[in-house]
C-alpha positions in Angstrom: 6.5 -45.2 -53.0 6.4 -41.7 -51.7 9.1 -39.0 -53.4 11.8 -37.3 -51.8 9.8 -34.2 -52.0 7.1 -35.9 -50.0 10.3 -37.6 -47.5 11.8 -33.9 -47.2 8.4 -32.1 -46.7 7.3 -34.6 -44.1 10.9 -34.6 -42.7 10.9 -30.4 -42.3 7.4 -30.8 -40.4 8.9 -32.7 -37.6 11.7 -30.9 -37.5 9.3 -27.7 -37.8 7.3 -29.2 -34.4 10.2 -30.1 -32.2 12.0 -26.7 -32.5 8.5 -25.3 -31.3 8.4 -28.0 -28.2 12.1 -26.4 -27.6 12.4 -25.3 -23.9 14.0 -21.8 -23.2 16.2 -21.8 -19.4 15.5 -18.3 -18.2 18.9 -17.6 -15.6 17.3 -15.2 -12.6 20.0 -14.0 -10.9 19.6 -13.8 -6.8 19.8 -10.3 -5.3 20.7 -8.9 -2.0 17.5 -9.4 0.4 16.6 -6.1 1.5 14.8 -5.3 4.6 10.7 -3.9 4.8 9.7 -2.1 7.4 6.1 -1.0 7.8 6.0 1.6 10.4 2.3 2.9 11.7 1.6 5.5 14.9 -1.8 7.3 14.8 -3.7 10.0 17.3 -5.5 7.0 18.9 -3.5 6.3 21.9 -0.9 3.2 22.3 -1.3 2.6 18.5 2.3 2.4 17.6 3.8 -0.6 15.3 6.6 -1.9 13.0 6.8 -4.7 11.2 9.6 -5.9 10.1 10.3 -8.6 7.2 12.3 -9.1 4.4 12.7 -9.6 0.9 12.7 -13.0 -1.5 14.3 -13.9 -4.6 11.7 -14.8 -7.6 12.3 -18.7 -6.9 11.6 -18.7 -3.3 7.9 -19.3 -1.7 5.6 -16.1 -1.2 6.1 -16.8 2.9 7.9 -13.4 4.5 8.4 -14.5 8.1 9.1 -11.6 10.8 12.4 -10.4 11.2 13.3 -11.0 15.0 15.7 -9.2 17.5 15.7 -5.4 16.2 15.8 -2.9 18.5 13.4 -0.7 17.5 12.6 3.2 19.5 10.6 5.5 18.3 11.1 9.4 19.4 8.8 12.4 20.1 9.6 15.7 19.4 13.4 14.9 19.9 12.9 13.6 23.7 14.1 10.0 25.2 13.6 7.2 22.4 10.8 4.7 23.7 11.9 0.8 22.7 9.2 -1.1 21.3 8.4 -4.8 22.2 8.6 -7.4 20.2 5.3 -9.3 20.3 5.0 -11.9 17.4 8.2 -12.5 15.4 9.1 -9.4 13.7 6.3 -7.4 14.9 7.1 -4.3 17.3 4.8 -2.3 19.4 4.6 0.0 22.5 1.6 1.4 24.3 3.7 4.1 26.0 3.8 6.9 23.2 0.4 9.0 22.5 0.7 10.5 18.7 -0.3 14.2 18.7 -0.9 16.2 16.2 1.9 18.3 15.1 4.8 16.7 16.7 7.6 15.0 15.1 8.4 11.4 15.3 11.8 9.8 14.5 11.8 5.9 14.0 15.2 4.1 14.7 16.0 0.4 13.8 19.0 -1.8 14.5 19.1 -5.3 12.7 21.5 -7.6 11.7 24.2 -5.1 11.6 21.9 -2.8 9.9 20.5 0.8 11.1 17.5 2.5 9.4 16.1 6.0 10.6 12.9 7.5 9.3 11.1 11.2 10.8 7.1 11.8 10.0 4.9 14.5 11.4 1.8 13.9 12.8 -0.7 16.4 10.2 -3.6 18.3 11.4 -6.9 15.9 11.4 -9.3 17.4 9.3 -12.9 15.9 9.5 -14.5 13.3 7.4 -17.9 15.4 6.9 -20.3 12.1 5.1 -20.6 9.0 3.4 -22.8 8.7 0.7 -23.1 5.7 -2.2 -24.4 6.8 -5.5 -24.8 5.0 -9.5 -21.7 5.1 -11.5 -21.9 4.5 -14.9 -18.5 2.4 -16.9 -19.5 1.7 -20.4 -23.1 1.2 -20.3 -22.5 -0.9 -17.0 -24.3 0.7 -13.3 -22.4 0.2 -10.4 -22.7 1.3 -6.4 -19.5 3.9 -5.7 -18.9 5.1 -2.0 -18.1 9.2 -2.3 -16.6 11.2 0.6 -17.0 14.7 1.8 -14.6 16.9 3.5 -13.1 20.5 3.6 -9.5 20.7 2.6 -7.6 23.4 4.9 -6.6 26.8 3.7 -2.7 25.6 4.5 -1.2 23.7 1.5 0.3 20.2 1.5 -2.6 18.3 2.9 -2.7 14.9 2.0 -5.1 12.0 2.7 -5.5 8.0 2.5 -8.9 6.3 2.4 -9.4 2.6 3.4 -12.6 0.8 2.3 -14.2 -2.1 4.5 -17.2 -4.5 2.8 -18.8 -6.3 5.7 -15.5 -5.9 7.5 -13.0 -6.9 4.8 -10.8 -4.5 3.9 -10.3 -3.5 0.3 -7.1 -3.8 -1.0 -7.1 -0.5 -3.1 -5.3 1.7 -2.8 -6.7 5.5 -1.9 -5.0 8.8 -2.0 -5.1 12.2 -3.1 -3.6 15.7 -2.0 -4.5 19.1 -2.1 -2.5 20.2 -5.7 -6.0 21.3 -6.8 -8.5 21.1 -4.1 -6.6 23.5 -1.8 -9.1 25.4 0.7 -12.6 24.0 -1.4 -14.7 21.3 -0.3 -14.0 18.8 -1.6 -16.0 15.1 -3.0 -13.7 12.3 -3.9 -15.4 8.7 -5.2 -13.8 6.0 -4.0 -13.5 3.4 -7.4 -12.8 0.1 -7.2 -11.8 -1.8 -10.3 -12.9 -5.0 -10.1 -12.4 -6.8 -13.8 -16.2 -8.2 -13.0 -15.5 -9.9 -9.9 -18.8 -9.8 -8.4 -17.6 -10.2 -4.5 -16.5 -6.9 -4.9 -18.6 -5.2 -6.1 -21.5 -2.7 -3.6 -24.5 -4.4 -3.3 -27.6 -3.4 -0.7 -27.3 -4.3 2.4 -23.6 -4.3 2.6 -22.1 -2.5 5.9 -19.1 -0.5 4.6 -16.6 1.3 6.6 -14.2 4.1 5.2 -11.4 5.1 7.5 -9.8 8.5 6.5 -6.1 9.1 7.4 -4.3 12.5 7.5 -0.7 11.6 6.4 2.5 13.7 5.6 4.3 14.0 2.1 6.6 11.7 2.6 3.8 8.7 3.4 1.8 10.2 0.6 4.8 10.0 -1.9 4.9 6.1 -0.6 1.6 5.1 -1.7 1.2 7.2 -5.0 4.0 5.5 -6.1 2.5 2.2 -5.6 -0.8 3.3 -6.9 1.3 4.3 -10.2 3.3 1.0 -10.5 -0.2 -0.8 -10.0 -1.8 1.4 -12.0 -3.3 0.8 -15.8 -0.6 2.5 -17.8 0.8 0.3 -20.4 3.7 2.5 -20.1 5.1 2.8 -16.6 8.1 0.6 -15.1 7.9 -1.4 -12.7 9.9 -0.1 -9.5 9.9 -0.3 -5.6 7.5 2.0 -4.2 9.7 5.8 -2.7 10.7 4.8 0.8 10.6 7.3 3.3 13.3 5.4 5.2 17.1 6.2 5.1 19.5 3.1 5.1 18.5 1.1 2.2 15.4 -0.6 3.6 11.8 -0.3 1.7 8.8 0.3 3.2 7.4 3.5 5.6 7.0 5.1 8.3 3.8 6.5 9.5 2.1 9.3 11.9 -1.5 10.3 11.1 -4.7 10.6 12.2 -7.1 8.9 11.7 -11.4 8.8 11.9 -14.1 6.4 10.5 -17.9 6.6 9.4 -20.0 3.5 8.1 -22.9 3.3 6.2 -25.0 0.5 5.3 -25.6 0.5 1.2 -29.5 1.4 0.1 
């Protein structure tokens, strides 16, 4: 017959093992959906869009629909607003306005009761000299890095964006770097991609890679360092919505740059 120390040990176990099976209800509040509006307008001609979606809460799907029935116009240099068309749900464009360098563009939007205003000005395009992929070394490891040339402007405040196609797929990554300490210098920037070993990533020969440079203002710049600081590797930054350059409590950006591409196929 067992012992009511052996009963009372065996009985603690199993009371041991169900409060570790215990279930803990985690109460996520809803929060006001905001809208996002990505706004784009570059020195090609008839290259002006917005896109316009909105936020979830955590237990909804990952599915952001287009927001329909804004009336979006966009403005140059303070003359008569120019209303974009909607083409797909929630997606905006207009062939009639030609970015040019220098001039000031004012986005307006008008949505479910909602106005949102945004300004950006077009930056001088400064040239993508070269491409060029050389060995990197990461702990011990070799790997293919795409490097680009250019010659930062004696004016301060430049600011730049780089987008990386492999085989035509773009590269999620996000580029971007000012002038703070490569004012008036040429300057050589490597474009790393950290890719936790995924080998689809990662530059091999033979791959056809395109980098499209963009010329953007501060307050685009602003937009996308503070997404590559919230995605970033430090351990110690809070998460946070990336600095909107859009008055009226929407998130997202608004857009004009230049833009200019070179390709290279990888030795």
């Amino acid at each position: 017959m067992k012992s009511l120390t052996q009963i009372g040990a065996s009985v603690l176990m199993i009371l041991l093992f169900a409060s570790c099976e215990k279930v803990i209800s985690i109460n996520l509040n809803d929060t006001e959906k905001r809208y996002v509006i990505e706004g784009n307008l570059s020195n090609e001609g008839g290259n002006c869009t917005v896109t316009i979606t909105q936020t979830k809460n955590f237990n909804e799907d990952n599915n952001f629909p287009g927001v329909s029935g804004a009336i979006v116009t966009v403005s140059d240099n303070g003359s008569a607003p120019k209303q974009l068309t909607e083409t797909t749900p929630g997606n905006y464009t207009t062939t009639a306005i030609n970015g040019t360098i220098g001039h000031t563009y004012t986005l307006n939007i008008n949505v479910g009761g909602r106005t949102f205003t945004s300004t950006s000005k077009m930056p001088v395009l400064v040239k993508l000299d070269s491409l060029y992929v050389e060995e990197s070394f990461f702990f011990g490891d070799s790997t293919k890095v795409v490097n680009v040339k250019y010659s930062d402007p004696v004016e301060t405040g430049n600011a730049y964006q780089f987008v990386q196609y492999k085989n035509s797929v773009e590269e999620k990554t996000v580029f971007v770097i000012n002038d703070d300490y490569t004012n008036g210098r040429p300057v050589t920037t490597p474009l790393f991609i950290f890719s936790d070993d995924d080998e689809d990533k990662k530059l091999k020969t033979g791959d056809i890679i395109k980098i499209v440079m963009k010329c953007i203002d501060p307050g685009y710049y602003k937009y996308l360092f503070s997404i590559d600081a919230a995605t970033g590797s430090s351990n110690n930054a809070t998460p946070a919505n990336p600095v909107s350059n859009i008055t009226g409590g929407a998130l997202g950006y608004f857009s004009a740059h230049t833009t200019q591409s070179k390709s290279l196929v990888v030795n």
